[in-house]
C-alpha positions as CSV (number, residue, x, y, z in Angstrom):
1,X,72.3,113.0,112.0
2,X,70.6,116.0,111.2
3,X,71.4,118.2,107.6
4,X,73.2,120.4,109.6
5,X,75.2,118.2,111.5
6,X,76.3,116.8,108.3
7,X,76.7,119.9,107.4
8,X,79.1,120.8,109.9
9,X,80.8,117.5,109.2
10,X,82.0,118.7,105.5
11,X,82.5,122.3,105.5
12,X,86.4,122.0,107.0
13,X,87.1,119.1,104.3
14,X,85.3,120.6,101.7
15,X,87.3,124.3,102.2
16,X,90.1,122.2,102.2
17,X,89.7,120.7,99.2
18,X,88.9,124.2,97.3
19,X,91.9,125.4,98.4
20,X,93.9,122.8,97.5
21,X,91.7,122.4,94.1
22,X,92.9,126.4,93.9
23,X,96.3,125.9,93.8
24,X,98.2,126.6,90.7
25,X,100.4,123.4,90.2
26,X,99.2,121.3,93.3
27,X,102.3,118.7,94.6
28,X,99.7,115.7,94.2
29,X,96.1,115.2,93.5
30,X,93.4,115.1,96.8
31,X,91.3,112.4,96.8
32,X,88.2,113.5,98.6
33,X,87.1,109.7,100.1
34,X,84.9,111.1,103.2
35,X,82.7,113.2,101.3
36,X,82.3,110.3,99.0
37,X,81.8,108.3,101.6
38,X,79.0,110.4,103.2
39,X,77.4,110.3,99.7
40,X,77.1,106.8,100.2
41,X,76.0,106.4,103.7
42,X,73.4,108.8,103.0
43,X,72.6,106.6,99.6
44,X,72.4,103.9,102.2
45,X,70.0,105.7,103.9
46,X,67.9,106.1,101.0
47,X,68.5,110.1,100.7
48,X,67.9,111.1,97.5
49,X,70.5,113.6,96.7
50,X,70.9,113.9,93.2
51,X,69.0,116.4,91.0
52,X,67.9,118.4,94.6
53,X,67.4,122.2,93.9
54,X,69.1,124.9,95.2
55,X,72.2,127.4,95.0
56,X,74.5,124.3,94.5
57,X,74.6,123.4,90.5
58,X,76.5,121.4,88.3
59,X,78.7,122.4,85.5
60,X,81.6,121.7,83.7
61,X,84.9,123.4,82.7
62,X,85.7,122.5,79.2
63,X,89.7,121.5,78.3
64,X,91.5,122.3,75.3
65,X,92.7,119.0,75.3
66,X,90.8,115.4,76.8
67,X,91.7,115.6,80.4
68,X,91.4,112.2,82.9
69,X,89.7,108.8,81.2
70,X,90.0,111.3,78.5
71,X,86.9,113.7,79.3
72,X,86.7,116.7,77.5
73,X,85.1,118.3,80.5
74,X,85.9,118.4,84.0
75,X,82.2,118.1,86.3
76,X,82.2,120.5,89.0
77,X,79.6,121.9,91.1
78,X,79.9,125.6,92.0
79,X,78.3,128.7,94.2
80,X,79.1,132.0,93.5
81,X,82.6,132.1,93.2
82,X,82.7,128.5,95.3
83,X,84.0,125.5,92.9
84,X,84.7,122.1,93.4
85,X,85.8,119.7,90.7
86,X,84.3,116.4,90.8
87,X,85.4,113.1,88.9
88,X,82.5,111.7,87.7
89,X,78.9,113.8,86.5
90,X,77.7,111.3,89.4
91,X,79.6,112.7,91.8
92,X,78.8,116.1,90.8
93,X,75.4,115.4,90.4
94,X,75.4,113.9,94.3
95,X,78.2,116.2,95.8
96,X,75.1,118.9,94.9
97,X,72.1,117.4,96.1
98,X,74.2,116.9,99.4
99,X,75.3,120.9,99.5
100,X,71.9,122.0,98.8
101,X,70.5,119.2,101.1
102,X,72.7,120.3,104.1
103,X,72.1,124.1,103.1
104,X,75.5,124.6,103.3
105,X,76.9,128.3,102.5
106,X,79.4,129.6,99.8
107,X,82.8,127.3,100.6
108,X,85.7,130.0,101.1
109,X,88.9,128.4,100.8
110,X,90.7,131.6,102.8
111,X,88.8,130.4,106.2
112,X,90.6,127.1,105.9
């Protein structure tokens, strides 16, 4: 498959996850397994996603108090007003590469 193939692949899961990550109090958490899963086929492949440049970067969103496995940041990777909150710095680090790799534009969760 080609970058934008994958591309077109994750945009509709990935807008859906904004929007659900964009909720207020959301009913349950949203485990995002196929884009995890596309990481790792494309690991398999030997694609080198981590640490690729581009409009897709890493950050963090401090808590006032020690969030999940008791992190006192939450990794994300963001665009413009575009967030997604990640797990693991891994996964943000990857999640990134693979945005950037793909070329993939600003992820609106209003067009889901």
């Amino acid at each position: 498959m080609t970058p934008a193939q994958y591309q077109d692949l994750l945009l509709p899961v990935l807008r859906r996850l904004v929007a659900h990550q964009s909720q207020d109090d959301p009913p349950e958490r949203y485990r995002p397994s196929f884009v995890y899963s596309v990481l790792d086929q494309l690991r398999w492949r030997g694609i080198r996603l981590g640490g690729r440049r581009g409009p897709w970067t890493v950050g963090g969103q401090w808590l006032r108090r020690s969030g999940r496995g008791g992190l006192p940041v939450i990794p994300l990777v963001r665009r413009d007003d575009a967030v997604v909150m990640t797990d693991t710095w891994d996964q943000a680090r990857q999640l990134a590469g693979l945005l950037n790799w793909c070329d993939a534009p600003v992820i609106n969760h209003q067009h889901v």
